[in-house]
N, C-alpha and C positions, 0 to 999 in steps of 0.2 A: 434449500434456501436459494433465491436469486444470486447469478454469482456477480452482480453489482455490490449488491450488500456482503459478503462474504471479501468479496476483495478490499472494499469501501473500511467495513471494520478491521480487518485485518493492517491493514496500513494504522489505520488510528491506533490499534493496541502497540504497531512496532514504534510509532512515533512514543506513544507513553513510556513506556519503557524504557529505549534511548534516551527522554527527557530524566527519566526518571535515576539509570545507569549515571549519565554523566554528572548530575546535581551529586548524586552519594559521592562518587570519583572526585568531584572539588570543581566542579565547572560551574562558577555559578556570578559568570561576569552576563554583560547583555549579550553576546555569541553563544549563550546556553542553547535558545529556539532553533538557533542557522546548526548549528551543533547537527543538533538533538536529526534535525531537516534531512542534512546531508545522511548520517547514519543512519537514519532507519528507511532511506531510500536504498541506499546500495544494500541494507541487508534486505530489504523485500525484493531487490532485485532477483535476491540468489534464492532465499526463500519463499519467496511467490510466486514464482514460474507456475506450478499447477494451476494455480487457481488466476492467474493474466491470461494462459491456455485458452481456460475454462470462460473468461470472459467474454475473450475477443471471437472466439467460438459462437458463443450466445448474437453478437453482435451481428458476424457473418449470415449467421441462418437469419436474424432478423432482414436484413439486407434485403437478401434474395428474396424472402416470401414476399416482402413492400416489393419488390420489381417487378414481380410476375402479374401485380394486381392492376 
């Protein structure tokens, strides 16, 4: 699978979840979103590393082939 898509989803499921973690926990003023935001950024941070890797990777080789043309 493209790893735009694989990163792309992977963020959306950690964002659900955090949304979903924090509502059950009792978070459920309007800071629930900003909440839910901040959390499942820092955890795809530590979590994601492969596949951000795998991304910027993909990107890099795109680069170069577009340069040489």
């Amino acid at each position: 699978m493209h790893p735009v898509v694989v990163y792309t989803l992977s963020r959306f499921g950690l964002f659900a979840v955090a949304l979903a973690v924090l509502y059950l926990v009792g978070l459920r003023t309007y800071l629930l979103l900003a909440a839910a935001f901040v959390v499942s950024g820092v955890v795809s941070y530590v979590l994601l590393s492969k596949q951000r890797d795998a991304l910027s990777e993909r990107i890099a080789r795109k680069r170069q082939g577009s340069g040489e043309n």
